[in-house]
C-alpha positions as CSV (number, residue, x, y, z in Angstrom):
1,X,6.3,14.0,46.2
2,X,9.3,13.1,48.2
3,X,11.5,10.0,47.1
4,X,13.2,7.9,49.8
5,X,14.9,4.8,49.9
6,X,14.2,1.9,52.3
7,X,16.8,1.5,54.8
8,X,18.1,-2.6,54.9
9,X,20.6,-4.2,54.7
10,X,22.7,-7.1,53.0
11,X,25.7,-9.4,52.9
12,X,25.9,-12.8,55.4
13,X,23.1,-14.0,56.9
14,X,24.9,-13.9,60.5
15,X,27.6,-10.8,59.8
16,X,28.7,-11.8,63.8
17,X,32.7,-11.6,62.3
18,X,32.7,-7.8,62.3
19,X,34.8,-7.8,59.5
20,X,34.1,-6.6,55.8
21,X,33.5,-9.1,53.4
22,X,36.5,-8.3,51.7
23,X,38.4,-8.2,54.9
24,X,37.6,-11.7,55.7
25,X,39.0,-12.9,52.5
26,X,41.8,-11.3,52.9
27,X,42.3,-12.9,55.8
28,X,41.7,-16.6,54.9
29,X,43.7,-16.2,52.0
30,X,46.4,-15.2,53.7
31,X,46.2,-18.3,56.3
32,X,45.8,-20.2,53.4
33,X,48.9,-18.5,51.7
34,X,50.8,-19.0,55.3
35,X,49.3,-23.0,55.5
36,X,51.3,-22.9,51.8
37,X,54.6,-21.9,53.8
38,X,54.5,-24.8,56.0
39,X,53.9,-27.3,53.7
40,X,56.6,-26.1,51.2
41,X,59.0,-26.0,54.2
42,X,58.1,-29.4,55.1
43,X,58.6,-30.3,51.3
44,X,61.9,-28.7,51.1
45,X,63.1,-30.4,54.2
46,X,62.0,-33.8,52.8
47,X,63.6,-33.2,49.2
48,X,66.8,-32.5,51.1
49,X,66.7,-35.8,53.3
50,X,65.5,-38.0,50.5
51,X,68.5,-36.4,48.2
52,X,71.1,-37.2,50.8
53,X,69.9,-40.3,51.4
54,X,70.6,-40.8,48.0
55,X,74.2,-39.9,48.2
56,X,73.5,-36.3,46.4
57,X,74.1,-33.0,47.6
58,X,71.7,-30.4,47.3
59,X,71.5,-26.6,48.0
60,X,68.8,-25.9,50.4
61,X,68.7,-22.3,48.6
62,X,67.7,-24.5,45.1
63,X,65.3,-26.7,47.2
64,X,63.5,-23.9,48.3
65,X,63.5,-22.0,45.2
66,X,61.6,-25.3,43.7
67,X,59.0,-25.5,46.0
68,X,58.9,-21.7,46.4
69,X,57.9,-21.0,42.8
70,X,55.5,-23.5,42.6
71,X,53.6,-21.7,45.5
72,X,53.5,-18.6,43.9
73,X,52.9,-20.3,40.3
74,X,49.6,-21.5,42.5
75,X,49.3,-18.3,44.1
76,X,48.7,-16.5,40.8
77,X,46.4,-19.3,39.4
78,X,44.1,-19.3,42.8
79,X,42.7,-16.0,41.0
80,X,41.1,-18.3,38.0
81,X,40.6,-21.0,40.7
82,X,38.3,-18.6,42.9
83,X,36.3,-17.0,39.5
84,X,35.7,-20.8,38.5
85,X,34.3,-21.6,42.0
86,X,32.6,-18.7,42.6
87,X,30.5,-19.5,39.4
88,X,30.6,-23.4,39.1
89,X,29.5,-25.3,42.5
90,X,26.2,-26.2,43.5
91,X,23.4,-25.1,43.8
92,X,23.9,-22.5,41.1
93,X,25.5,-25.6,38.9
94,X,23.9,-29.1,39.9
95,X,26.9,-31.2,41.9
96,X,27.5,-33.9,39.0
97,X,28.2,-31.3,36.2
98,X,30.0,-28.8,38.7
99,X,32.3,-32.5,39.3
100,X,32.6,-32.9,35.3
101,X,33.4,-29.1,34.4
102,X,35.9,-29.0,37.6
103,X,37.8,-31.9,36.4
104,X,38.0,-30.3,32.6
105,X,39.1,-27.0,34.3
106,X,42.1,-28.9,36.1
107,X,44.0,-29.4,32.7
108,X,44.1,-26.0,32.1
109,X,45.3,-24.6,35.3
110,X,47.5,-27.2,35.9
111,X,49.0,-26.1,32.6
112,X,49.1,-22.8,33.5
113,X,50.6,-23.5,36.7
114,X,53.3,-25.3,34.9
115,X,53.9,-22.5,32.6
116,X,54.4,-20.5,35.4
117,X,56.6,-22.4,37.4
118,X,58.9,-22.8,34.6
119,X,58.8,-19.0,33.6
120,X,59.7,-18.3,37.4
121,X,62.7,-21.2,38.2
122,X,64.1,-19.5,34.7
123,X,64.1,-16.5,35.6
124,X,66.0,-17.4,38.9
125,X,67.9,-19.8,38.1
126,X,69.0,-16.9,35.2
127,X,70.1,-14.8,38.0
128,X,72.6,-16.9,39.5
129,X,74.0,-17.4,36.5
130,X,72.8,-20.8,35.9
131,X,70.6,-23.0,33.4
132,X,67.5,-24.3,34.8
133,X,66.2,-27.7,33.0
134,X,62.5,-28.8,33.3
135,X,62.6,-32.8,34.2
136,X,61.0,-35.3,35.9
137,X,62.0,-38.5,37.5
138,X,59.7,-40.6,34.7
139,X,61.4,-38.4,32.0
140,X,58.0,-36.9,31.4
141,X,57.7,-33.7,33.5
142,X,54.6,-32.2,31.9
143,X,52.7,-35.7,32.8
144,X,54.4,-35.9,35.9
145,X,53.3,-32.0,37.0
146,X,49.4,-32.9,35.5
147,X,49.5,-36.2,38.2
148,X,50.5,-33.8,41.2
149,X,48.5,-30.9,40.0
150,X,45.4,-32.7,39.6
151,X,45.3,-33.8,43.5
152,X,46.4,-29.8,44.2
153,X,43.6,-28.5,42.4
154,X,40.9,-30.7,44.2
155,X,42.2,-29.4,47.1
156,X,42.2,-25.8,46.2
157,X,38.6,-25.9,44.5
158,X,37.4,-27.1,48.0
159,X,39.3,-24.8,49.9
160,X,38.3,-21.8,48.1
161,X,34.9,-23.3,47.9
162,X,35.0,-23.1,51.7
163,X,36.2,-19.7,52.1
164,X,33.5,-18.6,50.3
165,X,31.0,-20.0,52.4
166,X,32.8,-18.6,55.0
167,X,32.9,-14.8,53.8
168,X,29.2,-15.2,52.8
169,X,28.0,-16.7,56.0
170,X,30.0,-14.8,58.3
171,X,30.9,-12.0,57.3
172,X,29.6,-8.6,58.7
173,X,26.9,-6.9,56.3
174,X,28.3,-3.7,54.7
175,X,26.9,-0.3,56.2
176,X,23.5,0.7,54.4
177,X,24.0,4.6,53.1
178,X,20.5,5.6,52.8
179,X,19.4,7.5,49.6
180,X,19.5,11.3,49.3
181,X,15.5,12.5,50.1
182,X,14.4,14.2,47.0
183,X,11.6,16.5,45.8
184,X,10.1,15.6,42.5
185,X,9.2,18.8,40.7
186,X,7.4,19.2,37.1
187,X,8.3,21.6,34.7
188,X,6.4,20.8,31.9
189,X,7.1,16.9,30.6
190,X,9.8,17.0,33.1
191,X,10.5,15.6,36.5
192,X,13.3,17.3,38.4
193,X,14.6,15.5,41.7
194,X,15.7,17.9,43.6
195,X,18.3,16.9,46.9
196,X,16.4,17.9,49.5
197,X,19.7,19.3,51.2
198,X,20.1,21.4,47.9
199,X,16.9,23.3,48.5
200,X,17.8,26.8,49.7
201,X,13.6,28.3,50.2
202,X,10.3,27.7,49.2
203,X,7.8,30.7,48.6
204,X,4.4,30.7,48.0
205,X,3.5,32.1,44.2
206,X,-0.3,32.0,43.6
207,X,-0.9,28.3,42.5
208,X,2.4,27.7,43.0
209,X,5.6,27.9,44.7
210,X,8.8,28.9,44.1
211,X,11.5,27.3,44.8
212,X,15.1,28.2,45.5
213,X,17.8,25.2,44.0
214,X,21.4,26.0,43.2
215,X,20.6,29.7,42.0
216,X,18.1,29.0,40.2
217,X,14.0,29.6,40.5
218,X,11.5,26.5,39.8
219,X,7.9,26.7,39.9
220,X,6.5,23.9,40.9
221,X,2.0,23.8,41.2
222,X,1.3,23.1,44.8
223,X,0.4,24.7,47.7
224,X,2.8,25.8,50.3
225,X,1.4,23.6,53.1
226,X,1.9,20.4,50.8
227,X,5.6,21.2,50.0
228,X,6.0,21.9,54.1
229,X,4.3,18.5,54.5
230,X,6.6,16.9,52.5
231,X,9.3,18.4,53.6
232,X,8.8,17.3,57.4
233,X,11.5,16.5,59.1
234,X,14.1,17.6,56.8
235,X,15.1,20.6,58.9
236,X,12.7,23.1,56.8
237,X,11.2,25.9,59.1
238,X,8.3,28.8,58.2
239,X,9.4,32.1,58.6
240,X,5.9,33.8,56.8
241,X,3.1,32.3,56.1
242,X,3.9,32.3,52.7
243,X,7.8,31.2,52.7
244,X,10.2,28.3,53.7
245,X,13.8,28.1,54.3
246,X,16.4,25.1,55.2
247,X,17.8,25.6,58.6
248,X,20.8,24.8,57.8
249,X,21.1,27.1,55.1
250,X,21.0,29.9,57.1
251,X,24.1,32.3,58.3
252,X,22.6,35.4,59.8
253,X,19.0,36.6,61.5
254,X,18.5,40.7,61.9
255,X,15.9,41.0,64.2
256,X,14.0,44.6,63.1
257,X,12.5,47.1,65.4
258,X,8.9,45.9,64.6
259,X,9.8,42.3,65.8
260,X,10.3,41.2,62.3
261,X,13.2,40.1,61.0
262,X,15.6,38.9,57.8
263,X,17.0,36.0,57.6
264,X,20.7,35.4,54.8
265,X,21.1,32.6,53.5
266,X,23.9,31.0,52.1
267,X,23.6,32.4,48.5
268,X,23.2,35.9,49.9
269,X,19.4,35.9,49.8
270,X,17.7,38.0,52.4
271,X,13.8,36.9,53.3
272,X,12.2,38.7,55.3
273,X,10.3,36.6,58.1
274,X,8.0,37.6,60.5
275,X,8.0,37.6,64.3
276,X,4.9,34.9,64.7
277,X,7.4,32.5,63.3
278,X,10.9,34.2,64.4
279,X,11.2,31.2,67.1
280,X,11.5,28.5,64.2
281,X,14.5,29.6,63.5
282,X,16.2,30.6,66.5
283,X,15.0,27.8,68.2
C-alpha cells in the first residue's frame, strides 16, 4: 500500500503578517529592545539634570554607562523572563497561581539582574581604570534594586506575554512539506517503505513483482496492475505488459527496427519495452 501524509497546516490562527513565527519575534523584540533605548536616554538625561541640580557634576559617558548596563543586564534576563511566560500564564496555569508564581519568580530575576549589572559596570568601569562601588541612596542597594526591579518585571512579564499572543495569533503559518509517498513492501516479517522517487522499475515475476530500489531486487506478492494502481500519479509508465519504470529515471530510448524499443535507466539498466506502449514514455 502506498503511505501518504495529509497536507495541513499550522501556526496562528490568522498567519495575515506574512512573516515566520520566529521572524515576528524577532521583530517585537527588537522594538521592544529599541523602546529600551528611549527610555534609558530619557533616564540618563534626567540623572544628569537632577545631579546638577544638586550642585554635582556628572559624566554623561558614566550616566549612560549606568542605565546602559542595566538594559543589557535585562536584556539577558528577558531569555528566563520569556521561558517563565511562555509556560506560566493562563489558561495553561489558572490566573491567581500564574499571579503567585510570577511574584516568587521576580526575586530571582531581579537578583540576577543585579548580579549582572554589577558584573558589567565592573567590568567597565575596570577599563577606564577606575573602581566601580555598588550603592544606593537608602544605603541599601540590593533592597533598593529589588523595589525598582519588582515594577520592571511586571512590566516585562506583560510585555512578553503580549508578544506572544502576537506571534501566535498573527504570525504566518510555516509552509507544510508534504511526506515522501512510500511503497510498503514485505519481505517476510518485514515491512520496507520504499520512497516512491527511489523506485527505479517494477516487473512482473509470477505471483509477484520485482522491484528495482537502490540496486537492489525486492519481491514483493502482488500483481503488476495493483503496484501500477498504486503507483498512479507518481510519474510511473508501462513499457510491457509485464514491466514499469519511473519516468524520471530514464536517460535514453533506442527505438528498434521492429518498433520495439529499450529504454536506460539511470543505473545502467536496459528494459526492453514494446511499441504498444512506446508512447508512454515519449509522451
Amino acid at each position: 500500500m502506498t503511505d501518504e501524509e495529509a497536507r495541513g497546516t499550522s501556526g496562528g490562527a490568522a498567519g495575515t503578517s506574512g512573516l515566520s513565527a520566529r521572524a515576528l519575534t524577532a521583530l517585537l523584540l527588537t522594538a521592544i529592545f529599541l523602546f529600551g533605548l528611549v527610555r534609558i536616554a530619557a533616564n540618563v538625561y534626567s540623572y544628569i539634570a537632577d545631579r546638577e541640580g544638586a550642585g554635582l557634576a556628572t559624566s554623561p559617558t558614566i550616566a549612560w554607562m549606568l542605565e546602559g548596563s542595566s538594559l543589557v543586564a535585562w536584556t539577558v534576563m528577558m531569555i528566563p523572563c520569556w521561558f517563565a511566560v511562555q509556560r506560566i500564564r493562563p489558561p495553561r496555569v489558572p490566573l491567581p497561581a500564574t499571579a503567585l508564581i510570577h511574584a516568587l519568580l521576580a526575586i530571582p530575576i531581579s537578583l540576577g539582574h543585579i548580579a549582572l549589572m554589577v558584573g558589567f559596570r565592573t567590568a567597565l568601569w575596570r577599563l577606564m581604570g577606575l573602581s566601580y562601588h555598588f550603592t544606593a541612596p537608602d544605603g541599601t542597594p540590593i533592597l533598593y534594586e529589588l523595589r525598582k526591579d519588582l515594577s520592571a518585571y511586571v512590566e516585562l512579564v506583560f510585555i512578553l506575554f503580549l508578544v506572544q499572543w502576537l506571534v501566535a495569533r498573527y504570525a504566518a503559518p510555516p509552509a507544510a512539506t508534504p511526506k515522501r509517498r512510500a511503497l510498503a513492501v514485505g519481505d517476510g516479517s518485514v515491512t520496507h517503505h520504499l520512497p516512491i522517487d527511489e523506485i527505479e522499475h517494477v516487473a512482473a515475476a509470477g505471483n509477484y513483482v520485482e522491484i528495482a530500489w537502490r540496486g537492489q531486487r525486492l519481491l514483493h506478492r502482488a500483481t503488476l496492475s495493483a503496484i501500477e494502481a498504486e503507483l498512479a500519479g507518481a510519474g510511473f509508465a508501462r513499457i510491457h505488459r509485464s514491466r514499469l519504470v519511473r519516468r524520471d529515471a530514464v536517460r535514453r530510448v533506442v527505438t528498434l527496427k521492429s518498433g520495439d524499443f529499450d529504454v536506460e535507466t539511470e543505473s545502467g539498466a536496459v528494459l526492453r519495452g514494446s511499441r504498444r506502449y512506446r508512447g508512454n514514455v515519449e509522451s
